[in-house]
C-alpha positions as CSV (number, residue, x, y, z in Angstrom):
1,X,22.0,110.9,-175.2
2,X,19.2,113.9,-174.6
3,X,20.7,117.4,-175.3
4,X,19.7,119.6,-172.2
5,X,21.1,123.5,-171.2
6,X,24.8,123.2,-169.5
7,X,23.9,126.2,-167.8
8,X,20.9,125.9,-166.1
9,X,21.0,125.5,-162.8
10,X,18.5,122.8,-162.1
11,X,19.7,118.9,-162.0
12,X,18.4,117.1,-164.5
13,X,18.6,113.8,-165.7
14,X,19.9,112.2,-169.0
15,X,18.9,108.7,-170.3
16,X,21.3,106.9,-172.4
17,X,21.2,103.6,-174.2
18,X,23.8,101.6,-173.3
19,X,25.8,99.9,-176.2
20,X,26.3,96.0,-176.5
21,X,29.8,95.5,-175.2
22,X,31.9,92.6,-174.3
23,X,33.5,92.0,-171.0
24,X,36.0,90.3,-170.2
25,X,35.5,87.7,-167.1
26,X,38.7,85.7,-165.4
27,X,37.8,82.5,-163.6
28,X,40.6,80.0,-161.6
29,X,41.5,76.9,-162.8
30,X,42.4,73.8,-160.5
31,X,44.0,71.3,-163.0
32,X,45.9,68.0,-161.5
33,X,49.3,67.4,-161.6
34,X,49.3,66.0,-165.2
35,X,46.8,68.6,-166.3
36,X,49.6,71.6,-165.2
37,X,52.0,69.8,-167.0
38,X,50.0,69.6,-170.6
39,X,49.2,73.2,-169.7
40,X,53.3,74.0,-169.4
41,X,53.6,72.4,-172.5
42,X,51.1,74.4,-174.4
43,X,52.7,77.6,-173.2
44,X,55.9,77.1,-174.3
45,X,54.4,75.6,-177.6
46,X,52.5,79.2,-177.9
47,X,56.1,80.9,-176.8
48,X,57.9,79.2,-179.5
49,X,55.4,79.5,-182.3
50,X,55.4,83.3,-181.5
51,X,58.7,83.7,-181.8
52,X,59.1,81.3,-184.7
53,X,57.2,83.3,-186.7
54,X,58.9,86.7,-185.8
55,X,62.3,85.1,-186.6
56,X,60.5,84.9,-190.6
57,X,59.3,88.3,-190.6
58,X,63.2,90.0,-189.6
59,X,65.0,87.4,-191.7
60,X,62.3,88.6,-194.2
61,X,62.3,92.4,-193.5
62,X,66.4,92.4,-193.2
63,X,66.7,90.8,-197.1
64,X,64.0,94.0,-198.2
65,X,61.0,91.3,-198.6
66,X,57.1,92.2,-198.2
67,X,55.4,91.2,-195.0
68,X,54.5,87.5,-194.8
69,X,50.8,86.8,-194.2
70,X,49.8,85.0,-191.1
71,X,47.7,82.4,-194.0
72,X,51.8,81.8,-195.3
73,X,53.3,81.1,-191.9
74,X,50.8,78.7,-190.8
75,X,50.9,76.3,-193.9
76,X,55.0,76.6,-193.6
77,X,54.5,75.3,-189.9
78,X,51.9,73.0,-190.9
79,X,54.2,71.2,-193.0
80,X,57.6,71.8,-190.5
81,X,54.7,69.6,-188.0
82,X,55.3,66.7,-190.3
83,X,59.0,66.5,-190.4
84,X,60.2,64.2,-187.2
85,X,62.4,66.8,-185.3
86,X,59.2,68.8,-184.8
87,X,57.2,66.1,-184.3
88,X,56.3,67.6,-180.4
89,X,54.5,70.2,-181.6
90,X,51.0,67.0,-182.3
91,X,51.4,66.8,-178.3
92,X,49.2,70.4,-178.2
93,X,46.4,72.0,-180.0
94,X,47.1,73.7,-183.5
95,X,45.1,76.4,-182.3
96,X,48.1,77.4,-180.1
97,X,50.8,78.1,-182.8
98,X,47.9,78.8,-185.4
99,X,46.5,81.8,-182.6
100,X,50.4,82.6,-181.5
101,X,51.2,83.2,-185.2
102,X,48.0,85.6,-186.3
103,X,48.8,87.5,-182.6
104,X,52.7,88.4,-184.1
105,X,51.3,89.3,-187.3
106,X,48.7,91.6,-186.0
107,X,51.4,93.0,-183.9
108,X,53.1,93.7,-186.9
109,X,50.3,95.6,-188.8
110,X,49.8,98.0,-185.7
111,X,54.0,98.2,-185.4
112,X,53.3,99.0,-189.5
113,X,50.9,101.8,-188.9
114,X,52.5,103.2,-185.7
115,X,50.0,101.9,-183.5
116,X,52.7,100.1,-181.3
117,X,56.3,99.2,-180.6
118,X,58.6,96.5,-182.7
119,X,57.6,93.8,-181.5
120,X,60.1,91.5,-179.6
121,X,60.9,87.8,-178.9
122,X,59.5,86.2,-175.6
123,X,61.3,85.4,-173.2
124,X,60.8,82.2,-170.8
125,X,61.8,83.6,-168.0
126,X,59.9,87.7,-168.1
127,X,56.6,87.0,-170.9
128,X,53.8,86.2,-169.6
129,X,52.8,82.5,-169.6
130,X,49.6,82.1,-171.6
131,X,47.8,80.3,-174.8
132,X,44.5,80.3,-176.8
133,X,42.1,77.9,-176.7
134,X,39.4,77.8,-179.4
135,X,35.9,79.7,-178.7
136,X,34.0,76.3,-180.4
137,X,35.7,73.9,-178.3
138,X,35.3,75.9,-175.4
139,X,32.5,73.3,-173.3
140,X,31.3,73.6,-169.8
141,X,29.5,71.4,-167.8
142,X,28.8,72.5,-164.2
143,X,32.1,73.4,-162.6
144,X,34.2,71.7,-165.1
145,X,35.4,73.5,-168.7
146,X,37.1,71.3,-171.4
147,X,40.6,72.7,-172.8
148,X,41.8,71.1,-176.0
149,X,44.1,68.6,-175.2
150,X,43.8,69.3,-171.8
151,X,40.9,67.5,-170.5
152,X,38.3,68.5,-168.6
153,X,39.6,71.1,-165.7
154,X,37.6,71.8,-162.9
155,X,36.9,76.0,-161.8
156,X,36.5,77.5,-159.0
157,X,33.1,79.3,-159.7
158,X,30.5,78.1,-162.5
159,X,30.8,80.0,-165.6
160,X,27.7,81.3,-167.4
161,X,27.0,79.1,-170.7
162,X,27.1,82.1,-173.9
163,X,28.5,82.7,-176.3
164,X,32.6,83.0,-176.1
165,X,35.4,85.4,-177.0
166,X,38.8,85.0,-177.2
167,X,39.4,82.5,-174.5
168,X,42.8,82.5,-173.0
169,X,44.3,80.3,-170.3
170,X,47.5,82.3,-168.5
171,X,49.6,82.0,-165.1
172,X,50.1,84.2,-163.2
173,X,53.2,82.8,-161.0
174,X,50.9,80.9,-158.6
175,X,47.5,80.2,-160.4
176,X,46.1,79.0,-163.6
177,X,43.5,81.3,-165.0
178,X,41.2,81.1,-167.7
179,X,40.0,84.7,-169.0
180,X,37.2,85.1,-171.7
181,X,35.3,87.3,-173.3
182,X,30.9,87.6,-172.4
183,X,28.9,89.9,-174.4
184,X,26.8,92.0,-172.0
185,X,24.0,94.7,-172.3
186,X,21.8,96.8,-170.3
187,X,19.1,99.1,-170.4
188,X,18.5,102.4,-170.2
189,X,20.8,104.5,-167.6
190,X,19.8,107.9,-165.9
191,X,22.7,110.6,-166.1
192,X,22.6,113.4,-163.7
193,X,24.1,117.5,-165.5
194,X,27.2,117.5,-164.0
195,X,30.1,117.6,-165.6
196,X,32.9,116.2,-163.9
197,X,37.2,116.4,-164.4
198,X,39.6,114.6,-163.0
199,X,42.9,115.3,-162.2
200,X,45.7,112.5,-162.0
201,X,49.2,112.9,-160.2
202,X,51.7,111.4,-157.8
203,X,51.0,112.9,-154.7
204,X,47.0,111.6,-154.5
205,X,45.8,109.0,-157.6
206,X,43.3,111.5,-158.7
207,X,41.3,115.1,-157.7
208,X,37.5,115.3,-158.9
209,X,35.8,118.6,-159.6
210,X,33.2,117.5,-157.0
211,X,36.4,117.8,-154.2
212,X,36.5,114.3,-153.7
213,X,40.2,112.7,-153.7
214,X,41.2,109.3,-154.5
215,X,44.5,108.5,-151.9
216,X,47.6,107.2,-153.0
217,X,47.7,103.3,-152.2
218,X,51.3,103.1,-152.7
219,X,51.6,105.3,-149.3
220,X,49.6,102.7,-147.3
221,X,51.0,101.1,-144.6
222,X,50.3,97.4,-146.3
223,X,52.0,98.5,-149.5
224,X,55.2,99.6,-147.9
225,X,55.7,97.0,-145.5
226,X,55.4,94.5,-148.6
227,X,57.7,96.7,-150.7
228,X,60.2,96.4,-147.6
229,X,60.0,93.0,-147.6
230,X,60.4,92.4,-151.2
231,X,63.5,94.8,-150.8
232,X,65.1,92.3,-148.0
233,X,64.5,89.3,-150.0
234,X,65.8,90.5,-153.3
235,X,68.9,91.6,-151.2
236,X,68.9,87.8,-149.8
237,X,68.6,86.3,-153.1
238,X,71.5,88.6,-154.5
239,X,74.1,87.3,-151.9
240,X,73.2,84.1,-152.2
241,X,74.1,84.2,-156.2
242,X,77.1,85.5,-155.1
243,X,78.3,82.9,-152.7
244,X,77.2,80.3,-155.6
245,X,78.9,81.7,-158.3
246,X,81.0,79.2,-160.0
247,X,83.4,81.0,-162.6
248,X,81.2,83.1,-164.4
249,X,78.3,81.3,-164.0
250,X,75.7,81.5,-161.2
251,X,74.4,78.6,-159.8
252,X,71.0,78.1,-158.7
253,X,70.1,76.5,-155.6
254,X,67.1,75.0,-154.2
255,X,67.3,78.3,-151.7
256,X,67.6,80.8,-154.4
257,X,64.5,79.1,-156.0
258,X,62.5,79.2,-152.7
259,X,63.6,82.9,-152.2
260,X,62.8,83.6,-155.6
261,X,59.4,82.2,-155.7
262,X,58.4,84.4,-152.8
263,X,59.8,87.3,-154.8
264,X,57.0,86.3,-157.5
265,X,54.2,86.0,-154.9
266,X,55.4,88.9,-153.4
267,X,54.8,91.1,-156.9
268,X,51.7,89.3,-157.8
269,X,50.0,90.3,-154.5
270,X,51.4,94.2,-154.7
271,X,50.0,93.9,-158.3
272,X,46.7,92.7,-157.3
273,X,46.6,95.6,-154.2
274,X,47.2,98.3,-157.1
275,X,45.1,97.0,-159.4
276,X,41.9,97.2,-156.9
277,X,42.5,100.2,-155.5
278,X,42.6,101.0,-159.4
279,X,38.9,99.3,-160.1
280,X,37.8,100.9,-156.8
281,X,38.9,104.3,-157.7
282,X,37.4,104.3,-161.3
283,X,33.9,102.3,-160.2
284,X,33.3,105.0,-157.3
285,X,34.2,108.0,-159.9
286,X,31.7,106.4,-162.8
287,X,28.8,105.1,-160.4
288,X,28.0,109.1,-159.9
289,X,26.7,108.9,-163.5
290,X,27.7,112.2,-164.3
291,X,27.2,113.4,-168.6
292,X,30.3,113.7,-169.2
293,X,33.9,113.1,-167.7
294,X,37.1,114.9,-168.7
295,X,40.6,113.8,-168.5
296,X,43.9,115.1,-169.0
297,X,46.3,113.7,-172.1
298,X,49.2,113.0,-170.4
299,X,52.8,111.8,-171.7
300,X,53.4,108.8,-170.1
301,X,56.8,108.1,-171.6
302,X,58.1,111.6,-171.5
303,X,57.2,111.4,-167.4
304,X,58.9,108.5,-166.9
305,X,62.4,110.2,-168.2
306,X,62.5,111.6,-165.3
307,X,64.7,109.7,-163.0
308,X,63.7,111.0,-159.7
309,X,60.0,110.1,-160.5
310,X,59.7,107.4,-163.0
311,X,59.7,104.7,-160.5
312,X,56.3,106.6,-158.3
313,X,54.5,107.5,-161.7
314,X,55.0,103.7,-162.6
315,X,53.7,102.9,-159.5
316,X,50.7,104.8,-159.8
317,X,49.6,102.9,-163.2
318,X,47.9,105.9,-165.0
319,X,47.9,104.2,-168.2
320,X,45.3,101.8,-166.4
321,X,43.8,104.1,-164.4
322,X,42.6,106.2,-167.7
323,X,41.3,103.0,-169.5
324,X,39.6,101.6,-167.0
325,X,37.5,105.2,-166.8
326,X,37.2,105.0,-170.3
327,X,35.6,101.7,-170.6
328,X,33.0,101.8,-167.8
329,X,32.3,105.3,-169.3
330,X,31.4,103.8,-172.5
331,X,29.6,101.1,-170.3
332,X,27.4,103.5,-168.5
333,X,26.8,105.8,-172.1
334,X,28.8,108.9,-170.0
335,X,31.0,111.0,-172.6
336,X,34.6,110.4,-171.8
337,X,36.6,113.7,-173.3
338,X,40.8,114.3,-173.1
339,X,41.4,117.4,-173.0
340,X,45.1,118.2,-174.6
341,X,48.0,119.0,-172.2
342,X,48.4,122.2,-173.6
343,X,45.1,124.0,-173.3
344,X,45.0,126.9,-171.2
345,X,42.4,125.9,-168.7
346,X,44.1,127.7,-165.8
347,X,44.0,130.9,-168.3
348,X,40.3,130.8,-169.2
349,X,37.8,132.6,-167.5
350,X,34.7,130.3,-166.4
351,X,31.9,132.9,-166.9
352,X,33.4,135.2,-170.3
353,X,35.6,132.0,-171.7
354,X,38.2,134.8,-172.2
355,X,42.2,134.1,-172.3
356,X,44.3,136.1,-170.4
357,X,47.1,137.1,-172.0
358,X,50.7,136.1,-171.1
359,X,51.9,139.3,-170.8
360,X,49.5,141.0,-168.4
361,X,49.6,141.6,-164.8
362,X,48.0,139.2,-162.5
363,X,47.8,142.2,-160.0
């Protein structure tokens, strides 16, 4: 990036080289009936493997053992394969539990370094469905793409023949995806002087410097008829356990699993409404191609304490919202800055960059 006066007055433009970066492109699979079922059976293949190997590392970490490498774990399972009561894990790729395995260890090493949470066994019913499939065996031929054991699965849109990253086949409660990674450049961009901060919250998603205002979509009329309805239906599904209940079991009927499944469609499709206005939001924001853009650091987890706005700062998916401005800043070569929660901003003058003191008068 071109160094140029902040103050002058006169707008300029910056060019910027724009890195090599890979993006991330999600295209819908249409497998046949047998097809979904090999796919099911990978899944849970990838679910147990995960949590397989998690099992080692607490049975390991609880007797005051070292961390077991993911190179360990996969020969162990390599040779559990041969023995006949897991003789079902042939019917998949070994690229699942190999992948599934090196995913829990590298969970580990960030858990390690304080990077992220303990990680935790998945569930069948709440984790997401998903499994890898290998980058090399990764072949498309017009509108059909070939998944390892699989077959070949036709797509919904033709998918541009490069070089591969990290391909991943999920579900998302009513599709089959596959999502994988395209490396993508471009040239030169022009950057105009303007500096530009943004200012999250509940009440609107986010206030620009340049007075423009991104709404709140969770105070649409769409979103809150949908939230009604998924309200009425989970109220539904609740007396119907109830009325089933046999002992202290529940029984599920074929109406509590119609009821529930339009409970899942009914999240996916609020998810998928958020998460536009989301790419919206940030794409209007970064297409100005100011120099730089400046966000807050907020704390996320210490918000959500609250118990009279967790629920609308979860709604408002600000954790998404920043890294979605982050990476198409880093797309378009603009200078993404946080600015710590505990600057004084409010008690620095613009034009003498003084701080008022806490003790003097406003008056």
């Amino acid at each position: 990036m071109l160094k140029f006066d902040s103050k002058s007055g006169t707008n300029q433009t910056i060019k910027s080289w724009y890195k090599t970066m890979i993006f991330a492109k999600r295209i819908r699979l249409r497998p046949t009936n047998e097809q979904e079922i090999q796919l099911w059976k990978s899944v849970g293949t990838a679910r147990w493997a995960y949590n397989w190997a998690l099992a080692k590392q607490e049975e390991r970490y609880k007797t005051g053992g070292k961390f077991i490498s993911d190179g360990i774990l996969r020969k162990e399972l390599t040779a559990l394969k041969q023995t006949d009561k897991f003789s079902w894990l042939y019917e998949v790729s070994n690229n699942i539990t190999k992948q599934a395995i090196k995913d829990l260890c590298e969970v580990y090493k960030k858990f390690f370094k304080g990077l992220a949470d303990k990680p935790r066994f998945k569930s069948r019913r709440k984790s997401k469905p998903s499994f890898y499939n290998d980058n090399v065996k990764l072949k498309v031929v017009g509108n059909k793409v070939l998944i390892e054991k699989v077959g070949w699965v036709a797509v919904s849109e033709c998918i541009p023949v490069e070089k591969y990253y990290n391909p991943r086949i999920s579900h998302d409660r009513k599709y089959w995806y596959l999502s994988v990674g395209i490396e993508e450049s471009k040239s030169i961009v022009e950057l105009m002087n303007v500096s530009l901060g943004i200012d999250v919250g509940i009440k609107e998603l986010a206030v620009c410097s340049d007075n423009t205002r991104k709404k709140n979509i969770n105070k649409t009329g769409t979103v809150r008829r949908a939230e009604k309805r998924l309200s009425r239906l989970q109220r539904q599904v609740s007396r119907k356990y109830e009325k089933n209940k046999e002992g202290n079991r529940f029984v599920k009927t074929s109406n509590i699993l119609k009821i529930e499944k339009k409970i899942q469609h009914l999240h996916r499709r609020l998810t998928n409404i958020r998460l536009n206005h989301l790419h919206q939001s940030t794409s209007e924001i970064v297409k100005n191609k100011p120099y730089r853009i400046v966000m807050e650091t907020l704390n996320i987890k210490g918000m959500m304490k609250n118990k009279h706005l967790s629920k609308a700062i979860a709604k408002q998916c600000l954790c998404k919202f920043k890294r979605q401005v982050q990476y198409k800043c880093e797309k378009y070569g603009i200078e993404f800055v946080e600015a710590d929660r505990w600057f004084p901003s409010s008690k620095t003058c613009s034009s003498c960059e003084n701080l008022r003191s806490r003790n003097r008068s406003r008056f």
